[in-house]
Legacy VTK file of the C-alpha trace (Angstrom):
# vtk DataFile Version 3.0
C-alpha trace
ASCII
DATASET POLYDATA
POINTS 207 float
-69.360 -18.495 5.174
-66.094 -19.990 4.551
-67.150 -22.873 3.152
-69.358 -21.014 1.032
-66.584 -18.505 -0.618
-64.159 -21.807 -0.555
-64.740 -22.941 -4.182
-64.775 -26.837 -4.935
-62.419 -27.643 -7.383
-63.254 -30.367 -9.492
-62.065 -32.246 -12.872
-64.310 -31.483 -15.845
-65.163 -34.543 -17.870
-64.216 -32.319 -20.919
-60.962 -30.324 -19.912
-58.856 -33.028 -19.020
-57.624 -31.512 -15.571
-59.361 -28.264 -16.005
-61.555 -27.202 -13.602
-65.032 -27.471 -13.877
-66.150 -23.926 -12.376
-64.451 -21.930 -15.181
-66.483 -20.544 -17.667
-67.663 -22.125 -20.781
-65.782 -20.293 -22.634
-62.628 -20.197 -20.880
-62.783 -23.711 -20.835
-63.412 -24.051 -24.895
-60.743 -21.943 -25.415
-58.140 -23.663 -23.777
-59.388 -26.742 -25.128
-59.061 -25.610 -28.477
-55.765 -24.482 -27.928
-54.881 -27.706 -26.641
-56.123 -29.107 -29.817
-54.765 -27.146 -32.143
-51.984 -27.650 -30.306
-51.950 -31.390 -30.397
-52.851 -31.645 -33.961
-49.415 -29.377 -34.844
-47.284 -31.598 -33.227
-48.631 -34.103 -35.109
-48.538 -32.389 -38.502
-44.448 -31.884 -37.806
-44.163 -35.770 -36.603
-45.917 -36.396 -40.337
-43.520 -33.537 -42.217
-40.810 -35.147 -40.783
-41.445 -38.730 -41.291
-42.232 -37.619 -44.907
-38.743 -35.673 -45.004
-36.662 -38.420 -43.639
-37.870 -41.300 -46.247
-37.938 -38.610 -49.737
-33.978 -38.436 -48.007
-33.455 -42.350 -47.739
-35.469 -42.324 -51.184
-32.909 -39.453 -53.037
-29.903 -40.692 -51.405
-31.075 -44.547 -52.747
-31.411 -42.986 -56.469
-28.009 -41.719 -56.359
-26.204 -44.871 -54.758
-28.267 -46.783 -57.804
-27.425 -44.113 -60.261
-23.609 -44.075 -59.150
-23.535 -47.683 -59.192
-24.592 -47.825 -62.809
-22.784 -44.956 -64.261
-19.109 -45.530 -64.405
-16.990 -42.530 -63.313
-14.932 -40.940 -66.278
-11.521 -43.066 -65.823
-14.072 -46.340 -65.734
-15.204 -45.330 -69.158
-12.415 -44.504 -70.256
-11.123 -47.945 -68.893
-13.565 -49.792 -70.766
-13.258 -48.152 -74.226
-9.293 -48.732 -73.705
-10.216 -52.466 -73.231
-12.911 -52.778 -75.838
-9.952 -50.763 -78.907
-7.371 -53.334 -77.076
-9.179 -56.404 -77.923
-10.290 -55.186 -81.734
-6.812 -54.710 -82.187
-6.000 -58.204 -81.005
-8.566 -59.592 -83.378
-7.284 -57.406 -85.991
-4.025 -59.119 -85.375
-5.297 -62.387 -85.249
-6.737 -61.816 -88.484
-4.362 -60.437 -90.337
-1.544 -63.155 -89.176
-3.806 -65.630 -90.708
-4.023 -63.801 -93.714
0.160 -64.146 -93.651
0.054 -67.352 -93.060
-2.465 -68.313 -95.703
-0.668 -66.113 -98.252
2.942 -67.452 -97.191
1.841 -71.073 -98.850
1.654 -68.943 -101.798
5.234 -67.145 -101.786
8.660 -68.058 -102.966
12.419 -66.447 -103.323
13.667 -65.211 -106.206
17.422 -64.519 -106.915
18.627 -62.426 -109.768
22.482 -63.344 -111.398
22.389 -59.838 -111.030
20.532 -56.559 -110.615
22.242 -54.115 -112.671
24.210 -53.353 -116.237
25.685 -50.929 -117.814
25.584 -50.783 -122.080
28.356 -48.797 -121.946
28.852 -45.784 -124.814
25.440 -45.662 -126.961
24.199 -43.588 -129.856
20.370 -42.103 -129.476
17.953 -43.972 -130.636
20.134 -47.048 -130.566
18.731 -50.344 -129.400
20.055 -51.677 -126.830
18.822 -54.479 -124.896
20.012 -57.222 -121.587
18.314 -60.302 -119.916
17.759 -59.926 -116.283
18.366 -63.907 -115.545
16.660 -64.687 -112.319
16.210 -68.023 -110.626
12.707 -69.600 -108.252
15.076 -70.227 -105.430
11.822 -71.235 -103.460
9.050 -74.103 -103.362
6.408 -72.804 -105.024
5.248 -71.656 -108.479
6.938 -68.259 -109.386
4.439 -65.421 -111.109
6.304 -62.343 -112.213
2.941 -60.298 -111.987
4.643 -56.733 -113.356
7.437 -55.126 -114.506
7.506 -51.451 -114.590
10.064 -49.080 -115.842
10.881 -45.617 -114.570
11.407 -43.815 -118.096
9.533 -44.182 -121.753
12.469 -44.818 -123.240
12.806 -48.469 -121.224
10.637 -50.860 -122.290
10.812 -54.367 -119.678
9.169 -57.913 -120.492
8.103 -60.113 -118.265
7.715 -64.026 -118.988
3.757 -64.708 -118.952
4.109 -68.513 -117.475
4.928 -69.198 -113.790
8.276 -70.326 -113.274
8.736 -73.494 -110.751
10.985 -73.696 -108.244
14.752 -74.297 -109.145
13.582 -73.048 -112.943
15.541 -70.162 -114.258
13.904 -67.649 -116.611
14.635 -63.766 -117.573
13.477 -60.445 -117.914
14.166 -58.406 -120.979
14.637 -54.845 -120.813
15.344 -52.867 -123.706
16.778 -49.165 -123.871
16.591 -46.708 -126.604
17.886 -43.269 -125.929
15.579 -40.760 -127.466
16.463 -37.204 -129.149
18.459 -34.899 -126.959
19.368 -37.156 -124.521
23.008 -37.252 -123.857
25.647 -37.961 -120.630
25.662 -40.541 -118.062
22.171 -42.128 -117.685
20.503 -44.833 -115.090
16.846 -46.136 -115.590
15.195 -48.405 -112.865
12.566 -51.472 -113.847
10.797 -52.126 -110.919
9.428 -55.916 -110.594
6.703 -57.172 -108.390
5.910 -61.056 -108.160
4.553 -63.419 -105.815
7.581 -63.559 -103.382
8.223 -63.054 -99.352
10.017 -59.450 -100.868
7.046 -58.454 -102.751
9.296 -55.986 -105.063
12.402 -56.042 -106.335
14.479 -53.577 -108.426
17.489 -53.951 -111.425
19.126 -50.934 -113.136
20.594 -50.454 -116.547
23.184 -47.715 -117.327
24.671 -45.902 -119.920
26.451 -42.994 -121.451
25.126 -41.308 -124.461
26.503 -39.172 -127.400
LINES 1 208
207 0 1 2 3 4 5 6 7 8 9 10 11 12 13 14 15 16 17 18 19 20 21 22 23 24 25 26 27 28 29 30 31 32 33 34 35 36 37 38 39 40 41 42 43 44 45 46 47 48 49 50 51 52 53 54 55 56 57 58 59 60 61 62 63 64 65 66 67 68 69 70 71 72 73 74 75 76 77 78 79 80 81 82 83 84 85 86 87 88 89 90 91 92 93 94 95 96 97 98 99 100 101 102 103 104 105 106 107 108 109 110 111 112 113 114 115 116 117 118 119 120 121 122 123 124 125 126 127 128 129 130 131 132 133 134 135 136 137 138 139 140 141 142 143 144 145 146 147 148 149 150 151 152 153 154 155 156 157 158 159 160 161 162 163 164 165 166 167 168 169 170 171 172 173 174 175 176 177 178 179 180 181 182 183 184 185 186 187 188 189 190 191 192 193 194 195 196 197 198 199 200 201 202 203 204 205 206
């Protein structure tokens, strides 16, 4: 009798360590629970292999992305050095610009820059030469005289002058109607020379 109520415990070829004398469908039970069980662990060992390279991936995209994209103060940098080195061009160019005009330029010196007529009547004529001398080494062009009232009229000499050649500048002066007291009119000269412009003054006093 005993051995008959001892029960045999054996392996089942399907359970994997679970006995054979359970039920059928004890036994499919737990063997689907093992499975479904086996087959979530291996759907988190996929998520998370999946997670962990879209990480490497992102975190790659922004190391790239970083390294391409200059911060602010690196652009900034840049543009600095980019306006830095237009501006040294700039400067190149325009010295050579100097330079090329300088073998163009000469001195001029004027006996002197200023004269007074004195007492004058309106609409008197009155007129001085401005006697100037090419002090420099090249050709001198007067290139315009301009006075700073209507009733000053300045000439300029129309042929370059060469260097250590005098010449002059006439400037004429006729006070008009109701013009009267101490007066000073400015010619203003411009001409091929390392001071571009240069100024002479007349005076007078009219009755």
């Amino acid at each position: 009798m005993k051995d008959i109520r001892q029960r045999r415990i054996s392996v089942s070829p399907f359970g994997g360590g679970l006995p054979a004398v359970l039920p059928l469908a004890v036994r499919g039970r737990i063997l689907g629970n093992q499975v479904v069980a086996q087959g979530r662990g291996r759907i988190c060992k996929i998520v998370t292999i999946i997670s962990t390279l879209f990480l490497l991936a992102n975190c790659t995209t922004q190391t790239e992305t970083s390294n391409s994209n200059s911060s602010p103060f690196e652009a900034g940098g840049q543009y600095d050095k980019e306006l830095s080195q237009e501006l040294e061009e700039f400067k190149k160019e325009e010295e050579a610009i100097r330079k090329a005009n300088e073998d163009k330029l000469t001195d001029i010196e004027f006996e002197t820059k200023s004269f007074d007529f004195g007492t004058v009547k309106v609409q008197s004529e009155n007129a001085h030469y401005f006697v100037f001398k090419n002090t420099g080494k090249k050709p001198l062009v007067i290139e315009s005289v301009q006075a700073s009232c209507g009733c000053t009229t300045p000439m300029k000499p129309e042929k370059p002058i060469m260097p250590n050649q005098k010449d002059s500048i006439k400037v004429q002066f006729v006070p008009y109607q109701g013009m009267s007291g101490a007066v000073e009119k400015t010619v203003t000269i411009k001409a091929n020379t390392f001071i571009p412009v240069n100024q002479v003054f007349i005076r007078a006093n009219v009755e």
